[in-house]
C-alpha positions in Angstrom: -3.3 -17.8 68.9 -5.0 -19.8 66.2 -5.9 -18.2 63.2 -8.8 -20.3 61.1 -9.1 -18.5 57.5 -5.3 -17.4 56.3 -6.6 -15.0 53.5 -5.3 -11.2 53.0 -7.1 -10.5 56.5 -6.6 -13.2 58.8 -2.7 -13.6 57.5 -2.2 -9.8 57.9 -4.2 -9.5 61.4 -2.3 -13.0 62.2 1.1 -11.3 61.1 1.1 -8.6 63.3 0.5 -10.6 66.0 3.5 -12.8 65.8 5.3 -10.2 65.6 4.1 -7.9 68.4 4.0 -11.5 70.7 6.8 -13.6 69.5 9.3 -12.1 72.3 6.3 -12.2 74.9 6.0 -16.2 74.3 2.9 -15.6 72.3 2.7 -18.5 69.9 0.7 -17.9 66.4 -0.8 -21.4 64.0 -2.2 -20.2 60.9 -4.7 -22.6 58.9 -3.8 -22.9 55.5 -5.1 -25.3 53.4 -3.4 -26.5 50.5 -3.3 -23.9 47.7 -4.4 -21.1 50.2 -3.2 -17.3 50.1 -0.6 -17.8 53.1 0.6 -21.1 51.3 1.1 -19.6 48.0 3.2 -16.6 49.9 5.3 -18.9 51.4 6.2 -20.9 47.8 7.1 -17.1 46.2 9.0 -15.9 49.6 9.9 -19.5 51.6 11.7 -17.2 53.8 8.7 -15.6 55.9 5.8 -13.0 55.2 6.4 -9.4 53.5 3.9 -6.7 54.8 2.9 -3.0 53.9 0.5 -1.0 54.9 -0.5 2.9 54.3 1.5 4.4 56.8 4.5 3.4 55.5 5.0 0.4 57.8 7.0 -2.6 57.0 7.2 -6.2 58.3 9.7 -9.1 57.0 7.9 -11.8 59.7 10.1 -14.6 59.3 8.8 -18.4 59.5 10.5 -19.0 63.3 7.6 -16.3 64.0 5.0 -18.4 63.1 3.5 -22.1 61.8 1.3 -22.9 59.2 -0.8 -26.2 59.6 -3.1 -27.1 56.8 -5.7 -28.6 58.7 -7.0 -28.1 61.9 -5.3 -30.3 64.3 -7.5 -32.9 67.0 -6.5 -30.9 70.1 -6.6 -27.0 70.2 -4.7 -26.2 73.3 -5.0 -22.4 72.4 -5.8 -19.4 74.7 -7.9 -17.5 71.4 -9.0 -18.4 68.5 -9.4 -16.0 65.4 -12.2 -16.2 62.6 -11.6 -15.0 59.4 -13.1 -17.3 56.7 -16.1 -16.0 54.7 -19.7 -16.1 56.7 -20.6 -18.4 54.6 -18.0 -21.1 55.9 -18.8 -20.3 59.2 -20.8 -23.7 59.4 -18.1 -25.7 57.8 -15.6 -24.5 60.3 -18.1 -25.1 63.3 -18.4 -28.4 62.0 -14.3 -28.8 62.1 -14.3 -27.2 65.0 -17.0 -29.7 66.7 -14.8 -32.5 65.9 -12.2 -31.0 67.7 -10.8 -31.1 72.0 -11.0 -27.4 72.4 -9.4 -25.7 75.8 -12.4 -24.8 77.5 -11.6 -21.1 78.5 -10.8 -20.6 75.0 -11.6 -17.0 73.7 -13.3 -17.5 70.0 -12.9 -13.8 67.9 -15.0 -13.7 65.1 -13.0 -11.2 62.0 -15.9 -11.7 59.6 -18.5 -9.9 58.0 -22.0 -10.2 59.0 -24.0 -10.7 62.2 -24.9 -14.2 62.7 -21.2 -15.5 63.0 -21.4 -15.3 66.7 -24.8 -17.1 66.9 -23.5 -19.6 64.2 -20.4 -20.7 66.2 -21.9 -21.0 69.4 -23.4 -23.8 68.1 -19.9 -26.0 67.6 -18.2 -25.1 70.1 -17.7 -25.4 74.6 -20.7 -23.4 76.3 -17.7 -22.0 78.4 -15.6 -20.7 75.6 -16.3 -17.0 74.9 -16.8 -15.5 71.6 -16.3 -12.2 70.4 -17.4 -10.0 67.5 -15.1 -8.4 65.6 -14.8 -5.5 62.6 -12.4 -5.3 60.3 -12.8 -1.4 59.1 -9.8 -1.7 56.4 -8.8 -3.8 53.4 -5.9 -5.8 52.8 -4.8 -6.7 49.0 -2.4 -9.5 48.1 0.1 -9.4 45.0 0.5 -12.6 43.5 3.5 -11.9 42.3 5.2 -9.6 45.0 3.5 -12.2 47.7 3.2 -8.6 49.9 0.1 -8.0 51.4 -0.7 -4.5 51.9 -3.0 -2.8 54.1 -4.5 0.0 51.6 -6.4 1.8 54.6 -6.2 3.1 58.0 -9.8 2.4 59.4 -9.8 0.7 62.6 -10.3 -3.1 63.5 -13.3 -3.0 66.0 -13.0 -6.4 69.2 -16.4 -6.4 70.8 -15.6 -5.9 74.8 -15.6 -9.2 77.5 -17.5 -7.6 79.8 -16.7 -10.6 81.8 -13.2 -10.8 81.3 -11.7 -8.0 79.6 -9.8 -10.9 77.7 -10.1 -8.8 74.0 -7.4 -6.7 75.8 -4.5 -8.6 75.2 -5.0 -8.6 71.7 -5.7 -4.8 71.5 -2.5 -4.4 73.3 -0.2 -6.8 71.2 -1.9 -4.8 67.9 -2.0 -1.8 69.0 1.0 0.0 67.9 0.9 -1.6 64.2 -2.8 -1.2 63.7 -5.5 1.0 64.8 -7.5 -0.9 66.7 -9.8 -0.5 69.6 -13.3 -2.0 71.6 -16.9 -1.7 71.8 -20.1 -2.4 74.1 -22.0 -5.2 73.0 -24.6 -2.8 71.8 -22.0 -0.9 69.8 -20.6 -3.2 68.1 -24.1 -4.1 67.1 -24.4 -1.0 65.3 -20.7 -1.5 64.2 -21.2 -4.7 61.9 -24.6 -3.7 60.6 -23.1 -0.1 58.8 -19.5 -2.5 57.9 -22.9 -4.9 56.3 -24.3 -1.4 54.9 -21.3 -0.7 53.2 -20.4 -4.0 51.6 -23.9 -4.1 50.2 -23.4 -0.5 48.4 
């Protein structure tokens, strides 16, 4: 798993995921660049990544869990690739991403606001990769000087379905029993991201 965009949402989805995959053989990269919210975690706690969420849950991810490059590197030998940067870095990161030999069955899962991210990437990357929408339904805040980040609610985090595939299953099944987290139709999701857009606007 590659994680592109290592704020409070891509660094706490990314989290979980090394946790929940670490003993499966899961490997997780996070991008953060110089200055970034995951790098200045690791300067306050060197040791690993504090999380805590709502329901009381707590994770102490230590770094053997998980690297942290700053830039993207030439190959991307990865089986998915998460999306979390703001929409409107979408185009920068396609542009990265163009410059880049990417796996060609790689899964692309966009964790951003909006409903053009999906369109937008198409554009950079393999015509055989597949890309997914995605909904993030809660918040995540960072302490600067705790370097915690803490889920505040317990909405869900929405993967649109592979029809094809069914390949947003393994990372349902790896998040699962830390996060709520489940799929939708193509037309669902749809509906999903415009009230999430809705809500942001208000």
């Amino acid at each position: 798993f590659l994680i592109i965009g290592s704020g409070a949402i891509g660094t706490f989805v990314g989290a979980w995921l090394a946790e929940a995959g670490y003993s499966k053989g899961h490997e997780v990269v996070f991008i953060g660049r110089e200055g970034g919210l995951i790098q200045r975690a690791l300067q306050v706690k060197p040791q690993g990544l504090h999380l805590t969420d709502c329901d009381g849950r707590v994770l102490e991810l230590p770094t053997s869990k998980f690297t942290v490059f700053k830039n993207l590197p030439s190959e991307l030998d990865f089986d998915y690739i998460l999306i979390s940067v703001k929409s409107q870095d979408t185009e920068t990161v396609g542009n990265q991403l163009e410059e880049c030999k990417i796996k060609p069955s790689c899964v692309f899962v966009s964790l951003q606001n909006g409903t053009r991210n999906v369109s937008d990437l198409r554009r950079f990357v393999p015509p055989t990769c597949r890309i997914l929408a995605g909904m993030v339904g809660f918040g995540v805040h960072y302490n600067e000087f705790s370097a915690v980040f803490h889920r505040g609610t317990s909405n869900p985090l929405v993967i649109e379905q592979d029809v094809e595939g069914g390949s947003e299953q393994l990372l349902l099944n790896l998040l699962h029993p830390n996060l709520s987290c489940h799929s939708a139709s193509p037309s669902e999701m749809k509906s999903i991201q415009y009230s999430k857009l809705l809500i942001n606007i208000n």
